[in-house]
N, CA, C and O of each residue as an XYZ file, in Angstrom:
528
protein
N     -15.305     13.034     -8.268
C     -14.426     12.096     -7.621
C     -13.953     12.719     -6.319
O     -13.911     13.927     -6.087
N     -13.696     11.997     -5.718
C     -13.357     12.321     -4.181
C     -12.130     11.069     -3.513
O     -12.054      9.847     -3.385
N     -11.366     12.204     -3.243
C     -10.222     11.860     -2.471
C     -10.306     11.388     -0.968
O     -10.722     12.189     -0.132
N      -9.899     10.028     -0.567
C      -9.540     10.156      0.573
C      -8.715      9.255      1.145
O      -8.866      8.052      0.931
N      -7.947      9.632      1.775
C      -6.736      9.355      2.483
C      -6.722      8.422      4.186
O      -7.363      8.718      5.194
N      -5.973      7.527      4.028
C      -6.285      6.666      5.914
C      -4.272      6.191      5.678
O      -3.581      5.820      4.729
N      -4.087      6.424      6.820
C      -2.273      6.120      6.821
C      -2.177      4.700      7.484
O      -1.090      4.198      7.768
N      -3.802      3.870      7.794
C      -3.941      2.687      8.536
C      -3.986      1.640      7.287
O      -4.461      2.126      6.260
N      -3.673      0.623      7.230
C      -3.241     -1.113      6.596
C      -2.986     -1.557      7.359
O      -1.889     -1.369      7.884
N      -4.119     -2.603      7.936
C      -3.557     -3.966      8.533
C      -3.444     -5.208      7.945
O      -3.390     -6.341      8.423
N      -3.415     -4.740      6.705
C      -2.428     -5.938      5.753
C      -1.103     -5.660      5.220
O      -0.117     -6.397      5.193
N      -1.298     -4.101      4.670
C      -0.015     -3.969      3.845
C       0.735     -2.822      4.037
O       0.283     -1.998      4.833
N       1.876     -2.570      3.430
C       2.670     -1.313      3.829
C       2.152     -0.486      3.765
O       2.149      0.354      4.665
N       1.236     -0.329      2.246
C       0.736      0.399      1.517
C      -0.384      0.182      0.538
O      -0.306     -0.814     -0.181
N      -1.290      0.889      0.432
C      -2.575      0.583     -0.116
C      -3.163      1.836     -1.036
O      -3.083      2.997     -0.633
N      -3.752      1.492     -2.291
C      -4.307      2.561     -3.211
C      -5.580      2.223     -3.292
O      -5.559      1.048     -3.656
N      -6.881      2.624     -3.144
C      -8.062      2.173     -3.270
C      -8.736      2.999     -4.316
O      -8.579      4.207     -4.143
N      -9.562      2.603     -5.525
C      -9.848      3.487     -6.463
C     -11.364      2.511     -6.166
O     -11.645      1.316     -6.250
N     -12.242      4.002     -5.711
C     -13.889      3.642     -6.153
C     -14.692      4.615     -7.022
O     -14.734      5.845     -7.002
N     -15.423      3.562     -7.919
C     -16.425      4.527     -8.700
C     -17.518      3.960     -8.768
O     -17.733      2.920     -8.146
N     -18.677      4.710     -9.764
C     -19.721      4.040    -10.201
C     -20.101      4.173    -11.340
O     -20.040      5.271    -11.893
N     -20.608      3.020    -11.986
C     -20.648      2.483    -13.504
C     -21.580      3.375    -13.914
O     -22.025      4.134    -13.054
N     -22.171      3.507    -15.547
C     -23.127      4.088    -15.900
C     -24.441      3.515    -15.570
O     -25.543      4.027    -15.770
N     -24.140      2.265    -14.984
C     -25.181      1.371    -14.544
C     -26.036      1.601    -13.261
O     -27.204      1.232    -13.133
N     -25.340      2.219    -12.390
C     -25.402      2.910    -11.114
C     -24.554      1.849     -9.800
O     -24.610      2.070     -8.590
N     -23.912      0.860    -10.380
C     -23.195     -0.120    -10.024
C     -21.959      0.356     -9.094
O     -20.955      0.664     -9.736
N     -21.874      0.458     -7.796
C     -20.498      1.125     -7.566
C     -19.114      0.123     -6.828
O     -18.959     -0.657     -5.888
N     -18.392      0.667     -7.816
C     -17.248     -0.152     -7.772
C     -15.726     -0.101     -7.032
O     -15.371      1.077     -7.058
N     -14.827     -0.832     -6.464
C     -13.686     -0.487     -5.709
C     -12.586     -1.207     -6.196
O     -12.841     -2.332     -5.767
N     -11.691     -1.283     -6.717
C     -10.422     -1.417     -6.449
C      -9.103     -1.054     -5.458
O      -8.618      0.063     -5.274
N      -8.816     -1.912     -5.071
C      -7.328     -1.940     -3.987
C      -6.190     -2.667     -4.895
O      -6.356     -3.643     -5.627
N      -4.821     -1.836     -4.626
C      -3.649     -2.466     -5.011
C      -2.562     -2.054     -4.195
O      -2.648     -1.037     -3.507
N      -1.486     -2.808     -4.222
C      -0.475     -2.417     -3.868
C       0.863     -2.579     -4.586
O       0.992     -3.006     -5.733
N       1.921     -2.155     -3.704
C       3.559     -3.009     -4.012
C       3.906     -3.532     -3.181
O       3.867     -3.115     -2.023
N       4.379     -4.683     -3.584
C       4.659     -5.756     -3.091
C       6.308     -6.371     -3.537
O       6.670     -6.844     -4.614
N       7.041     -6.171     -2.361
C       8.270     -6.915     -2.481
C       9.189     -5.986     -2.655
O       8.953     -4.786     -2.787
N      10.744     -6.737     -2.665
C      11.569     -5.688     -3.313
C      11.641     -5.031     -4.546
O      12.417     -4.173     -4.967
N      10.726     -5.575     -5.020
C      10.832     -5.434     -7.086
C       9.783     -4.227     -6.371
O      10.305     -3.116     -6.466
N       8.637     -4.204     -5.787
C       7.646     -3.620     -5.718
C       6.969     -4.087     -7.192
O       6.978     -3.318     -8.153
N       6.545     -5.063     -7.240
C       5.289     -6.128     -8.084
C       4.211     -5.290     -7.637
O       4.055     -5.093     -6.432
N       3.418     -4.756     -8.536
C       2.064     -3.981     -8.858
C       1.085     -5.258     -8.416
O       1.171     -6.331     -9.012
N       0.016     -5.020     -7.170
C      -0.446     -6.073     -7.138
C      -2.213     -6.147     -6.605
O      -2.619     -5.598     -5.581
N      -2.902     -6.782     -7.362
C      -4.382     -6.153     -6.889
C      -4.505     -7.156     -5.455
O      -4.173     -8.342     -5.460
N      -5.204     -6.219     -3.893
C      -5.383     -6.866     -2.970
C      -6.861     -6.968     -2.998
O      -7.238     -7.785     -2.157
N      -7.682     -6.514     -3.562
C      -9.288     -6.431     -3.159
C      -9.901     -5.849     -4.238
O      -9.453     -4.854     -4.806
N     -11.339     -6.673     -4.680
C     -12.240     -6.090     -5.330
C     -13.474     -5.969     -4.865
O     -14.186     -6.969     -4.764
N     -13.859     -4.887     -4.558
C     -15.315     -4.980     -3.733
C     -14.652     -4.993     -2.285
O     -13.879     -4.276     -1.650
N     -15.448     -6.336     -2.068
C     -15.453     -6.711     -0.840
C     -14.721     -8.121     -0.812
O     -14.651     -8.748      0.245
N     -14.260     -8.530     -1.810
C     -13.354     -9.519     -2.003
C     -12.194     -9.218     -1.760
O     -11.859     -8.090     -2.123
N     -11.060    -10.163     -1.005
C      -9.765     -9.877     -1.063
C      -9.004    -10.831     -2.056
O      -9.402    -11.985     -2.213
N      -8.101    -10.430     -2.608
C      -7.317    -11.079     -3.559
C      -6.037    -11.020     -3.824
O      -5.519    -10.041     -3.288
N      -5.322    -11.659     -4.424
C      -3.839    -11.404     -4.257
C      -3.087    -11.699     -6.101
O      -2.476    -12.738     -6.350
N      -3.254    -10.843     -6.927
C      -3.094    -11.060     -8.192
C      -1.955    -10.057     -8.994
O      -2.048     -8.937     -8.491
N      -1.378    -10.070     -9.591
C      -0.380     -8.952    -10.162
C      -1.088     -8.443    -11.266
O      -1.535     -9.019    -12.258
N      -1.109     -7.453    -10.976
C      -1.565     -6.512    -11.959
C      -1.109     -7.044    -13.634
O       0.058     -7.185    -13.998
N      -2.171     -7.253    -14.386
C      -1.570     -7.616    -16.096
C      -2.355     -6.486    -16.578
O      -3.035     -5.637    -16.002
N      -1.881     -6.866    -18.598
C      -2.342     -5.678    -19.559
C      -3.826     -6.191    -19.496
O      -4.641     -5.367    -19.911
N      -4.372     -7.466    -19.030
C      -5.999     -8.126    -20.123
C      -6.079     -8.733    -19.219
O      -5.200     -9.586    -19.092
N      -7.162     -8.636    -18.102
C      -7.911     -9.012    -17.202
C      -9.203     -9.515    -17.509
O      -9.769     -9.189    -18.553
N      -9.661    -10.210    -16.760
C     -11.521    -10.540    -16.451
C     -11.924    -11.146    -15.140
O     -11.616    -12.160    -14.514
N     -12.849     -9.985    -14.945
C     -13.774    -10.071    -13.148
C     -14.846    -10.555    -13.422
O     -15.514    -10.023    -14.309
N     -15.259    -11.547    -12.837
C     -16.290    -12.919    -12.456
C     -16.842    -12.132    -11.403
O     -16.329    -11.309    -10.645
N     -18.298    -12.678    -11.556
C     -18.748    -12.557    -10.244
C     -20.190    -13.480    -10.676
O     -20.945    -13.333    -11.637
N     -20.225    -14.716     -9.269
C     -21.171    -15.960     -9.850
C     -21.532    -16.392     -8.263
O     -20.915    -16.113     -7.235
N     -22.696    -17.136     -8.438
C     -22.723    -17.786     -7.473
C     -21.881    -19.405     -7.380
O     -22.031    -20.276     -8.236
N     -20.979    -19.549     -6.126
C     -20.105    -20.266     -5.546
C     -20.635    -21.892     -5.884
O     -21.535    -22.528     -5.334
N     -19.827    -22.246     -6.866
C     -20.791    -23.827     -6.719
C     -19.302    -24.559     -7.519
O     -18.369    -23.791     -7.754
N     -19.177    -25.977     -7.882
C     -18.213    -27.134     -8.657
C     -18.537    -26.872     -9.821
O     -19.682    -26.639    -10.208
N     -17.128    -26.900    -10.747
C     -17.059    -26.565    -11.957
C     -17.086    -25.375    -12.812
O     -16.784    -25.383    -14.005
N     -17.548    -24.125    -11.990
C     -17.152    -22.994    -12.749
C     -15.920    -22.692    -13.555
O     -15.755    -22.193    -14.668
N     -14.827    -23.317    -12.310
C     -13.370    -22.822    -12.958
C     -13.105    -23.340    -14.332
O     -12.506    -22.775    -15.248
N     -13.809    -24.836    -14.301
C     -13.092    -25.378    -15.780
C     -14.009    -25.013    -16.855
O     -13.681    -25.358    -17.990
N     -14.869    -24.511    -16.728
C     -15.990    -23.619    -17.761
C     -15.361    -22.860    -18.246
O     -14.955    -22.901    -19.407
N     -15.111    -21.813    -17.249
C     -14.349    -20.762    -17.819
C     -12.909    -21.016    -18.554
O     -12.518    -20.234    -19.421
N     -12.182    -22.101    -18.175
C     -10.777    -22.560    -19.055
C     -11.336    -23.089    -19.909
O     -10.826    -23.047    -21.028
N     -12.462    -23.714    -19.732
C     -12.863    -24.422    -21.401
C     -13.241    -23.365    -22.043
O     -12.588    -23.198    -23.073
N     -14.198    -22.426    -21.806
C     -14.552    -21.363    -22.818
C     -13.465    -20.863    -23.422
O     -13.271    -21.006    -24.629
N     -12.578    -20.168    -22.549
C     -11.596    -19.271    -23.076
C     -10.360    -19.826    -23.686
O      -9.662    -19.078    -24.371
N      -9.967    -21.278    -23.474
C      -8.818    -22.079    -24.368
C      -9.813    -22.096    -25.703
O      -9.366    -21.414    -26.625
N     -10.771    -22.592    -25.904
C     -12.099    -22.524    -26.953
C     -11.694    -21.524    -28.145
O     -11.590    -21.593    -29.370
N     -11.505    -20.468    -27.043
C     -11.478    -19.018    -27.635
C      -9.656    -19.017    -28.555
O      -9.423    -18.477    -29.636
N      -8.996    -19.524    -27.982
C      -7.572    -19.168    -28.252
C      -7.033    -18.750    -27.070
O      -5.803    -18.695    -27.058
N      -7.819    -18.327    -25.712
C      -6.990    -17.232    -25.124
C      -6.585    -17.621    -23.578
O      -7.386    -17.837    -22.668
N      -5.292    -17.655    -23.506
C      -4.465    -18.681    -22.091
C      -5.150    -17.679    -21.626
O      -5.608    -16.640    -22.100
N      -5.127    -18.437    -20.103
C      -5.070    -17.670    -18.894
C      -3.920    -17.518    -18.276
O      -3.554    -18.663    -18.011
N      -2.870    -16.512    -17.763
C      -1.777    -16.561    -17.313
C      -1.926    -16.829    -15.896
O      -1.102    -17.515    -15.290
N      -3.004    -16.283    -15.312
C      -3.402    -16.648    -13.837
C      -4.841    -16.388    -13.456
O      -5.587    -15.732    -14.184
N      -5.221    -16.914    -12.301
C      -6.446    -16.522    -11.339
C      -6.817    -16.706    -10.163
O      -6.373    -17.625     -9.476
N      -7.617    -15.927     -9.790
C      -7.711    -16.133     -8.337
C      -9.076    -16.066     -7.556
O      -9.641    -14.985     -7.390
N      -9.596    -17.261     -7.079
C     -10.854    -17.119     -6.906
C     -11.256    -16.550     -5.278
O     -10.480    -16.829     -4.364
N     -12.098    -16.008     -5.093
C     -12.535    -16.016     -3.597
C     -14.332    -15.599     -3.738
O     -15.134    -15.297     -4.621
N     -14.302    -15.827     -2.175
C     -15.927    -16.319     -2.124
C     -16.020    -15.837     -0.658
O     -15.173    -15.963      0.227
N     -17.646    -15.065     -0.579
C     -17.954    -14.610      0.521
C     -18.227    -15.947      1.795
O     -18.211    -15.801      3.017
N     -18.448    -17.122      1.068
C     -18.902    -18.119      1.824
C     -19.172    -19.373      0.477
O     -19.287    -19.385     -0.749
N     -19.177    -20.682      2.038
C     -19.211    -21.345      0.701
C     -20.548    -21.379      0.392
O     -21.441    -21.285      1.234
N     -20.786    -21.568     -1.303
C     -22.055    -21.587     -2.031
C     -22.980    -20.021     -2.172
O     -24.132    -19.876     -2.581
N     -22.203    -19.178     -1.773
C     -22.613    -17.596     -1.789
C     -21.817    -16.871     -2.758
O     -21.020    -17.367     -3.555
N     -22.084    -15.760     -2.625
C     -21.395    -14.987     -4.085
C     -19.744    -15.337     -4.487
O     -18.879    -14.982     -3.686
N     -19.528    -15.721     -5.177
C     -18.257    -15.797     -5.731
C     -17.379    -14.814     -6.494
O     -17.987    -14.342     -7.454
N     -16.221    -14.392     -6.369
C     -15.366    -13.725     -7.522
C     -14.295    -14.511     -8.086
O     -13.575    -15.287     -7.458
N     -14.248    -14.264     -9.257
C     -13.038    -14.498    -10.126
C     -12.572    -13.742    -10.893
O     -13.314    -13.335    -11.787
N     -11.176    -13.269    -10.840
C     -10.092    -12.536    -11.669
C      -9.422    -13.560    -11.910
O      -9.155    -14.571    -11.260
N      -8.932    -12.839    -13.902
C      -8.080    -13.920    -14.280
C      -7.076    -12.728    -14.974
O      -7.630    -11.630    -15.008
N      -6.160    -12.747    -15.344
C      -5.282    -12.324    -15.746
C      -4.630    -13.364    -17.122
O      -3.948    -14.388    -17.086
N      -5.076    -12.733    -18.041
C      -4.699    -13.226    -19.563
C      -3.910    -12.779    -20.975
O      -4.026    -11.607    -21.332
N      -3.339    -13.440    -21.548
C      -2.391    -12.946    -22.167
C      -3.340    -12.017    -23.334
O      -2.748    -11.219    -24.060
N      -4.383    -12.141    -23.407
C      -5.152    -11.322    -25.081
C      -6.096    -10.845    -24.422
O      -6.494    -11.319    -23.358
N      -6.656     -9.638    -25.105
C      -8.248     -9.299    -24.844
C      -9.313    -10.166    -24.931
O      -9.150    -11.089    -25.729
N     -10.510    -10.124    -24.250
C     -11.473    -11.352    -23.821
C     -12.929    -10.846    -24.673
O     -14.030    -10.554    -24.206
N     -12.493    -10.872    -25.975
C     -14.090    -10.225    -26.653
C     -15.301     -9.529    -25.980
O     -15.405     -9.216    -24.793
N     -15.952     -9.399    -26.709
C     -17.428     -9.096    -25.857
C     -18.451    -10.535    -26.653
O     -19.649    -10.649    -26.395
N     -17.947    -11.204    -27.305
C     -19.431    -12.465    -27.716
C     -18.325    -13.589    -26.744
O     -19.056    -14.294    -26.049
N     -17.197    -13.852    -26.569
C     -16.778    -14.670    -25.669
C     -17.428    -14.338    -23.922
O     -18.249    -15.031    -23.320
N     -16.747    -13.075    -23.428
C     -16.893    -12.933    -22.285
C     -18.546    -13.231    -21.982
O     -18.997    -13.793    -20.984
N     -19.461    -12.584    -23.361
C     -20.778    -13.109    -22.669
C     -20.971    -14.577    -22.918
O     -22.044    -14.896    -22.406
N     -20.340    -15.689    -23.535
C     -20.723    -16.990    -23.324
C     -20.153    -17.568    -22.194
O     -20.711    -18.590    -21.793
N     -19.075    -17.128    -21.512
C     -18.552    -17.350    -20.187
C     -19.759    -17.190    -19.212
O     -20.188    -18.171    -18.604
N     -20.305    -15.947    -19.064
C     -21.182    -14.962    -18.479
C     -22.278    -16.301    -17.948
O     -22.437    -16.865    -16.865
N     -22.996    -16.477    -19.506
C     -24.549    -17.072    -19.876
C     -23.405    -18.433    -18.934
O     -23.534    -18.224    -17.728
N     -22.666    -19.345    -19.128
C     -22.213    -20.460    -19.076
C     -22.427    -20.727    -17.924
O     -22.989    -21.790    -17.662
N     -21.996    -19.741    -16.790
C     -21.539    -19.891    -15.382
C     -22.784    -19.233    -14.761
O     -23.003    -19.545    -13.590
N     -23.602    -18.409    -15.326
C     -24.424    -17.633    -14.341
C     -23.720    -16.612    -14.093
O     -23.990    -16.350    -12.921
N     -22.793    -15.677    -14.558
C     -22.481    -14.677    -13.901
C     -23.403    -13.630    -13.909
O     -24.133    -13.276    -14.835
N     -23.268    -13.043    -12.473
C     -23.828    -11.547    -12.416
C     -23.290    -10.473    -12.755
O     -23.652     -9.299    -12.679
N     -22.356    -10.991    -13.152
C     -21.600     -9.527    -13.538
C     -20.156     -9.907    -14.123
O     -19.290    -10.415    -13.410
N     -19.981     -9.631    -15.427
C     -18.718    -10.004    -16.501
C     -18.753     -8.926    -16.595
O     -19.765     -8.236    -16.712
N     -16.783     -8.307    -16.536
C     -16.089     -7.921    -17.427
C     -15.278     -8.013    -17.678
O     -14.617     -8.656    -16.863
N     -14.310     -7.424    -19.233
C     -13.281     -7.485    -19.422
C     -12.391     -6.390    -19.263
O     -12.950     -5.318    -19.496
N     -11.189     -6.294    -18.943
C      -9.992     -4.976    -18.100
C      -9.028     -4.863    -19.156
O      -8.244     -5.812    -19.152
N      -8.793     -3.879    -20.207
C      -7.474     -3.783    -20.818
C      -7.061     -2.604    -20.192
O      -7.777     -1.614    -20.041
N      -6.117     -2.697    -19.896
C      -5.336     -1.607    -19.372
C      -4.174     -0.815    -20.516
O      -3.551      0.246    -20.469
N      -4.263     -1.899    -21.490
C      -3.405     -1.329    -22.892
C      -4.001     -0.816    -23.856
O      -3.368     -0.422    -24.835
């Protein structure tokens, strides 16, 4: 792992960027910040996506190609399942080009759910985030 440091944000006060790479050879980035007077834990970017989401315990990152009806797939799958979504936030390199979605949910997102989401939508890439 490797450290590195920039004192530049031209979005935010402050910025934490965590990159790695999967066992897959997949390499990955996270950005977060604080936000506000509370300082709210808050994800600004995944990849190359920007986003604006508060950090929860049970997450799931989408990544699909950009087209009508994904979103309610995925609420139909996962109400299906039992499991609210407390929030989400979609963004897209362009329209009809790669898409992301983070959702932030109150329960863990299985592994036979998250892959019928996956197969449902076309994703290229499902996972699920417990941080608990």
């Amino acid at each position: 792992m490797r450290l590195t440091t920039s004192s530049e944000s031209a979005e935010h006060r402050n910025v934490v960027t965590v990159r790695g790479t999967l066992g897959t050879g997949e390499e990955v980035s996270v950005s977060g910040t604080l936000a506000g007077p509370k300082h709210v834990q808050k994800i600004v970017a995944v990849g190359d996506f920007d986003v604006d989401l508060a950090l929860a315990d049970h997450m799931v990152v989408l990544r699909y190609e950009d087209r009508p009806g994904v979103v309610g797939t995925v609420g139909r799958i996962l109400g299906e399942a039992g499991i609210n979504i407390a929030g989400m936030q979609v963004a897209r390199a362009a329209v009809g080009g790669e898409a992301l979605a983070v959702l932030t949910v109150d329960d863990t997102v299985g592994s036979g759910v998250l892959a019928e989401v996956a197969a449902e939508i076309g994703a290229t890439s499902a996972r699920s985030v417990n941080l608990v």
